[in-house]
N, C-alpha and C positions, 0 to 999 in steps of 0.2 A: 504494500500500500504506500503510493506517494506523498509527501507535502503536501496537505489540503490548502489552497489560497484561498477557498474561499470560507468566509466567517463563520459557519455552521454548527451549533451543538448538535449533538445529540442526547435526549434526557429518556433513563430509564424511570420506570414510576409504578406505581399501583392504579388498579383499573374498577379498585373498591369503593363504592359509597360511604360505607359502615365502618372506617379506620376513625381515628379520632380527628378534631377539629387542627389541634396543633400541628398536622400534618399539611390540610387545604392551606390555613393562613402563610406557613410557614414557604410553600411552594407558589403561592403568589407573590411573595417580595422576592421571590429568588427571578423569576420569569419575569418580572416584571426589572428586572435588574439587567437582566442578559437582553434583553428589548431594545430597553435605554441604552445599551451599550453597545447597539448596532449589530446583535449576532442574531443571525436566523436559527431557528429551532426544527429540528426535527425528531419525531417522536413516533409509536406506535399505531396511531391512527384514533381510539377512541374515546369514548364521548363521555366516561362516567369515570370516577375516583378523581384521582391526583392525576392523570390523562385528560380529563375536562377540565381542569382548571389551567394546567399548561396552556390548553389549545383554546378555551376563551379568553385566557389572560391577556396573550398574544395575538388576536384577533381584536379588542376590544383595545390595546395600544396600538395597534397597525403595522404589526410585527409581522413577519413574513414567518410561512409556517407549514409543513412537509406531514404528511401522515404516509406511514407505510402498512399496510394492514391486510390479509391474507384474507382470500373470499369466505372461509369458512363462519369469519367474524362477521361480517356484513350478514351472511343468513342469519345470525344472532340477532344481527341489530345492535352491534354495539362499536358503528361506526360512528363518526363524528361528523354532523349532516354539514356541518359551517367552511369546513375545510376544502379551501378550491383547490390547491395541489394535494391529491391525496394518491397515494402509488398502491397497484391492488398486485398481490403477490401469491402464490401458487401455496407456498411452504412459510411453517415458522424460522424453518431454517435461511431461505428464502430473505425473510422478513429482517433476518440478524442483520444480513451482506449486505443489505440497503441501508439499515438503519445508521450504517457507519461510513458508508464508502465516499460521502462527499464532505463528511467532521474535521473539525478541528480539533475537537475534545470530544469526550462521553462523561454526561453526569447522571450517579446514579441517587434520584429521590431513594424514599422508603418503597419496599412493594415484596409482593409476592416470589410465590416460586417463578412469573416469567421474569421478573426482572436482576430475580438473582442468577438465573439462569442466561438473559442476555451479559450480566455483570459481568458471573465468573468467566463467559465464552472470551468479551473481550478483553479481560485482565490476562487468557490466557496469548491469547493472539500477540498483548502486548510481552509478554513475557519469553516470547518466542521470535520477537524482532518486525511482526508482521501488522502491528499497529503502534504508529510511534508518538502518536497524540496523548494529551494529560488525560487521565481518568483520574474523575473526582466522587469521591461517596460522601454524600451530604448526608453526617450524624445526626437530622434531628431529631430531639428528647432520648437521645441514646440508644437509639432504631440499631445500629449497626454495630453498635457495643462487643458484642459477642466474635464479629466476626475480626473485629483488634485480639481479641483473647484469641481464637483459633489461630489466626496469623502467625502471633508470636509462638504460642507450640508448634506450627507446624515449622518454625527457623529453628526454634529450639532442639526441636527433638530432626532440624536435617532432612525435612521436607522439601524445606525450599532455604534458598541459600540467602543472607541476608539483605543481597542487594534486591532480592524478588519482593521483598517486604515496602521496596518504594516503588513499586510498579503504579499503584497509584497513589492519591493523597486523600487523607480523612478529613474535611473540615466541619465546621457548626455555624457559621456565619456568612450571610450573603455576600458580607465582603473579600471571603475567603475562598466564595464561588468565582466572583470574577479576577481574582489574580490567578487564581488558579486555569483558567482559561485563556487570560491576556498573555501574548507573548513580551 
């Protein structure tokens, strides 16, 4: 994967209604940061959790804004109807390759098994030389806690060697999102 020129995140997230409030508030100062700071968003594609707030937040600034989302989800109904660039995709796996291929960064909100699962894909990619963009994990209320704890055992006990440990960076502050992005 080359040097992305152009300005793009990519933000992984949860796709839940039902997670707590500190999560929606916390994920509109963050979007609404990276906006104001001229970088375009690209994201999963849908319409509910901490995925609907991305992609209103960013519509309702006048942000420019990518959804990549696999037909299977569209039968569901849990596209995001506002979005005029939206990329319709065959596979989840499908779904990963787009979601990064024109970034500068990947940030990952709080979420589920798909977004840990988009995480660890590209934390390995970067680990392996094949994505050479910042990855950021935004701790907040201590979401990600656990996985500082896992980390450090798996350096400790020789998992992973300790430069693997700064493959990406942990922050808690939306100011720590966009240094963490800015070159």
């Amino acid at each position: 994967m080359e040097k992305s020129d152009k300005k793009q995140v990519t933000i992984y997230c949860s796709s839940s209604n039902k997670i707590p409030e500190i999560y929606f508030s916390h994920t509109e100062q963050i979007v609404r940061e990276i906006v104001n700071n001229g970088y375009e968003i690209c994201y999963g594609g849908g319409e509910r959790g901490l995925m609907g707030v991305v992609a209103n937040t960013t519509i309702k600034l006048g942000g420019k804004i990518t959804g990549i989302i696999p037909w299977f989800m569209i039968e569901r109904e849990w596209e995001h109807k506002g979005i005029t660039n939206m990329i319709y995709v065959e596979t989840m796996h499908e779904r990963k390759i787009k979601l990064i291929e024109n970034s500068c960064a990947v940030i990952a909100l709080p979420g589920g098994t798909g977004t840990i699962d988009e995480l660890f894909d590209v934390m390995s990619l970067k680990k392996l030389g094949l994505f050479p963009f910042p990855i950021i994990i935004v701790n907040i209320n201590g979401f990600y806690d656990s996985l500082n704890e896992l980390t450090k055992r798996m350096i400790d006990e020789s998992f992973l060697d300790i430069s693997d440990g700064e493959i990406w960076k942990m922050v808690t502050t939306v100011d720590d999102v966009i240094k963490g992005i800015s070159p």
